[in-house]
Backbone as numpy.savetxt, mean C-alpha at the origin, in Angstrom:
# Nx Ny Nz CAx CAy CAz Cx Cy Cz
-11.84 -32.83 -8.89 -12.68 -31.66 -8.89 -11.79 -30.42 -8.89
-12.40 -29.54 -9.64 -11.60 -28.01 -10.03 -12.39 -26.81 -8.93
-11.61 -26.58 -8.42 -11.70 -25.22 -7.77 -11.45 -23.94 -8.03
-12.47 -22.93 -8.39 -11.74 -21.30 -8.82 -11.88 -20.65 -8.00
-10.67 -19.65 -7.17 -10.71 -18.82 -6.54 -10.91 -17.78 -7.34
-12.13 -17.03 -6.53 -12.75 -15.51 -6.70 -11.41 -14.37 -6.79
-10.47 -14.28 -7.57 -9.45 -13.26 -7.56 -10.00 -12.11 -7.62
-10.42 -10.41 -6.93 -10.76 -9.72 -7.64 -9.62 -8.79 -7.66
-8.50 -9.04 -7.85 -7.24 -7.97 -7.72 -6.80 -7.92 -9.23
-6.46 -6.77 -9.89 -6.19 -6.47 -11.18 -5.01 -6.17 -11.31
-3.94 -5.97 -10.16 -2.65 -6.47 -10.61 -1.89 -7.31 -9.69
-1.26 -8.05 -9.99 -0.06 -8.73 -9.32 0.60 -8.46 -8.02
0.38 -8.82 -7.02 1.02 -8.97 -5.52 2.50 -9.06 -5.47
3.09 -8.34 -4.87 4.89 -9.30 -4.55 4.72 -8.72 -3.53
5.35 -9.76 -2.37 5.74 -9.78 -0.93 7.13 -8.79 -1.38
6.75 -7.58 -0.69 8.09 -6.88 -0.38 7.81 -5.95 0.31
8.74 -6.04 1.30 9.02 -5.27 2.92 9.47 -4.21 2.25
8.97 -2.88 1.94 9.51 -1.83 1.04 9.00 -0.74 2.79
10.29 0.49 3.06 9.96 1.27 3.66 9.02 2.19 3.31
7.65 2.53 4.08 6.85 3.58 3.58 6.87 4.53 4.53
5.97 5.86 4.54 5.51 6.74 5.52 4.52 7.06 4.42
3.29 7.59 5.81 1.76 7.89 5.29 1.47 9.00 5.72
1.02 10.04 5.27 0.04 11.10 5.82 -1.33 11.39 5.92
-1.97 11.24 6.82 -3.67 11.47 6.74 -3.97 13.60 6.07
-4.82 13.38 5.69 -5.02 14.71 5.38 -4.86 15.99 6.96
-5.10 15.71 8.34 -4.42 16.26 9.18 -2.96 16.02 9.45
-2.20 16.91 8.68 -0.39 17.28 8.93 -0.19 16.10 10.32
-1.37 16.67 11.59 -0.43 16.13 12.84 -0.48 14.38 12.64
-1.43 13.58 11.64 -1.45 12.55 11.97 -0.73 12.05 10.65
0.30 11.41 10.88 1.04 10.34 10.03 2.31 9.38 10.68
3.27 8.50 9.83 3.54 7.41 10.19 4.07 6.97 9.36
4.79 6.14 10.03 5.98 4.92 8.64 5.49 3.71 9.36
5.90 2.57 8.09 6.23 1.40 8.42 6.90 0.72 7.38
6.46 -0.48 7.29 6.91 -1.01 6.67 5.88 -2.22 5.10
6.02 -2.24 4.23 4.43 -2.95 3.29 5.12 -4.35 3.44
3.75 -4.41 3.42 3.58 -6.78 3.50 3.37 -7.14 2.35
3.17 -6.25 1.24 3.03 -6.67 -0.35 2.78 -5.12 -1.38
3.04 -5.54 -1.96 3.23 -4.07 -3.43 2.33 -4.43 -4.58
1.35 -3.32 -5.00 1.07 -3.77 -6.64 1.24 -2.33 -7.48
0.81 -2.71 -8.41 0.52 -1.23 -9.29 -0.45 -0.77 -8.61
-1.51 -1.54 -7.85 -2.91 -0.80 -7.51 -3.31 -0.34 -6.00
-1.85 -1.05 -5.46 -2.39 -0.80 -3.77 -0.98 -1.51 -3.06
-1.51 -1.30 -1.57 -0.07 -1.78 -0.86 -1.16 -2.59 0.43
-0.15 -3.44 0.94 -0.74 -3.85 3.03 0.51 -3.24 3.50
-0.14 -2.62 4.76 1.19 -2.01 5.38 0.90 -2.70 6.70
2.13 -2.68 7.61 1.28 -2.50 9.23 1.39 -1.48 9.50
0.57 -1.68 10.89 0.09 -0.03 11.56 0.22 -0.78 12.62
0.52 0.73 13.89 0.61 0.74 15.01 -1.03 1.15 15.73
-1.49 1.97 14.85 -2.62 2.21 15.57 -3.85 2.08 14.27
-5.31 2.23 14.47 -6.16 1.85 14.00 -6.46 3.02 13.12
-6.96 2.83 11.37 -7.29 4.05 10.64 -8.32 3.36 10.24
-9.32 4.14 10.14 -10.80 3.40 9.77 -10.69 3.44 8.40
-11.97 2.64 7.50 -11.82 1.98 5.96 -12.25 3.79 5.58
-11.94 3.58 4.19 -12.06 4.82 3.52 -11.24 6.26 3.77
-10.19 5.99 5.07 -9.81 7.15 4.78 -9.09 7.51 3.92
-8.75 9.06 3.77 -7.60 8.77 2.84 -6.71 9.50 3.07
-5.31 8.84 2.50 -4.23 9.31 2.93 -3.20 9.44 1.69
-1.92 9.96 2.26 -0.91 9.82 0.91 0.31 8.60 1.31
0.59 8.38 0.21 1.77 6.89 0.67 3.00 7.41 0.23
3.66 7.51 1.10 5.15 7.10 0.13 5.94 6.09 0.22
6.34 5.26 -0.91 7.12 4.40 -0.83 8.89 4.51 -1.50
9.72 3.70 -0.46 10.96 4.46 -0.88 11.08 2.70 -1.67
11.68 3.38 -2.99 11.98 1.84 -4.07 13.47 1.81 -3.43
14.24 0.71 -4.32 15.20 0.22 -4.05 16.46 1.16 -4.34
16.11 2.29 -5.45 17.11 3.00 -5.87 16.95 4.33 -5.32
16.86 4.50 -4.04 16.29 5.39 -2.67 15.25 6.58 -3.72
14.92 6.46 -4.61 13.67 7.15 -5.33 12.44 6.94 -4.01
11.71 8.19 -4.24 10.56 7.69 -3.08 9.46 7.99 -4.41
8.24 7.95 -4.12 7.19 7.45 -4.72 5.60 8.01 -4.10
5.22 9.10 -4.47 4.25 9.16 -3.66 2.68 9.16 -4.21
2.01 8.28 -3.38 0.85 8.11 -4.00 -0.62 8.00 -3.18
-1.62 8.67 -3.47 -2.50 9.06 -2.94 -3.75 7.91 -3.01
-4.32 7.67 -1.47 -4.86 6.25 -2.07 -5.64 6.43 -0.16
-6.48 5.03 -0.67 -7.67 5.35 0.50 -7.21 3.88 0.82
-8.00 3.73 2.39 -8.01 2.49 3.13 -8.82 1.71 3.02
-8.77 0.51 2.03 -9.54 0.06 1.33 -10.44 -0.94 2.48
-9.22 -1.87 3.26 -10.11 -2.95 4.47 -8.68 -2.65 4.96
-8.88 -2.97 7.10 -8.39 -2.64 7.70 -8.46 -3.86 8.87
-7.41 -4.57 9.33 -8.09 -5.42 10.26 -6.96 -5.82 11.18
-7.11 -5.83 12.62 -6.68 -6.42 14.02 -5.71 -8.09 13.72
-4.25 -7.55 14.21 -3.91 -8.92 13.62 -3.70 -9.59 15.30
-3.78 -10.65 15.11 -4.49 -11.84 16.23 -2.82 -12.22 17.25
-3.65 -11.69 18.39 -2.37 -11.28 19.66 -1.47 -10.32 19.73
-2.23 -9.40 18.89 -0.92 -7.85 18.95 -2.25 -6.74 18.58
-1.42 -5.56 19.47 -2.16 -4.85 19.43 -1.66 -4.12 18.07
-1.13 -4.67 16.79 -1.17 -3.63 15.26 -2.08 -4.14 14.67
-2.09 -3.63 13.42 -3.20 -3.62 12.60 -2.29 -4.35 11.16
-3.27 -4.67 10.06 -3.05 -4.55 9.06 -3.81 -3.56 7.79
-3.69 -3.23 6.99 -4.15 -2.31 6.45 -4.32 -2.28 4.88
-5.27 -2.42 4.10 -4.91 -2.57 2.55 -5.22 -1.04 1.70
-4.28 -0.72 1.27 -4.27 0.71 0.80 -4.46 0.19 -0.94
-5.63 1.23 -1.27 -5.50 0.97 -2.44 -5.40 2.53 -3.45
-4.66 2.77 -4.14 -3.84 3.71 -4.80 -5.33 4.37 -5.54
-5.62 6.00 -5.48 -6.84 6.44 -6.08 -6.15 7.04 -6.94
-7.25 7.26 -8.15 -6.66 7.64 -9.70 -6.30 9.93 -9.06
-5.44 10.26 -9.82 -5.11 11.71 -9.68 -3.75 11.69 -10.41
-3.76 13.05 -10.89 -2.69 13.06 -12.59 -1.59 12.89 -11.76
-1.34 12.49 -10.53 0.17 12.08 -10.67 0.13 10.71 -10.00
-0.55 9.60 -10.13 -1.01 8.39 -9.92 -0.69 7.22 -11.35
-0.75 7.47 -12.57 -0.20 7.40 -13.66 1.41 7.33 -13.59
1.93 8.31 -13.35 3.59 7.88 -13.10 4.48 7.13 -12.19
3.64 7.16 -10.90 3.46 6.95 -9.71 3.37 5.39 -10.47
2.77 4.34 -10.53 2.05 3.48 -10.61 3.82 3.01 -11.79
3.66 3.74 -13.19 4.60 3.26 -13.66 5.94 2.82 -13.42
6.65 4.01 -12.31 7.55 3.60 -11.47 7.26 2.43 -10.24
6.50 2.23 -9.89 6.41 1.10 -9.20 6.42 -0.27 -9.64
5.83 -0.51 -11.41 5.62 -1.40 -12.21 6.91 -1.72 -12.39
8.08 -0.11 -12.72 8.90 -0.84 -13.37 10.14 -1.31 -12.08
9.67 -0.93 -10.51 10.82 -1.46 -9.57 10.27 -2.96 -9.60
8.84 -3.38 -9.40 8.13 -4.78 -9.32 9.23 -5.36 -10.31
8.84 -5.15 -11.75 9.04 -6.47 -12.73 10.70 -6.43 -12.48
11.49 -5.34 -11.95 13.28 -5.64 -11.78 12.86 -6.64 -10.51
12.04 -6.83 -9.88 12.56 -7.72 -8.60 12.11 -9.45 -9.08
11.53 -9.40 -10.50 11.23 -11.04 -10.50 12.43 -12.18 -10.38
């Protein structure tokens, strides 16, 4: 018997611990960490503290060739990881004219890491 998983992600996942920092639209609230996976369309980061779904924030991610990357994107699902008080977080990248380049440079650090 054949099984299909429901994929609804439109680009490609890679596990990579890439350094980020985030800003919420209030200056006083932002934060670094570190992402649990990269696409063209979104990131998981952890968090120290809790950001509810939909907010939105800006990402930056520093690639491998200390280029940083910044991209504007909302909190798509957000959830309590089991015996710690962090979070996990799925950021997904919102369209704005500098989201297009943004996205391309990230495509082209992804496909150098296959």
């Amino acid at each position: 018997m054949e099984y299909k998983i429901d994929e609804r992600r439109s680009f490609h996942r890679f596990n990579r611990a890439q350094p980020v920092r985030f800003q919420l639209k209030d200056p006083s609230q932002f934060g670094g960490s570190l992402s649990c996976d990269l696409s063209q369309g979104g990131a998981r980061i952890h968090l120290s503290d809790f950001i509810p779904v939909n907010t939105e924030l800006t990402l930056q991610i520093q690639l491998a060739d200390q280029s940083i990357v910044e991209c504007p994107c909302r909190v798509a699902w957000v959830e309590k990881n089991r015996f710690s008080d962090r979070y996990q977080a799925g950021l997904e990248f919102v369209q704005a004219d500098s989201i297009m380049d943004s996205q391309s440079k990230i495509h082209g650090f992804l496909s150098r890491q296959k």
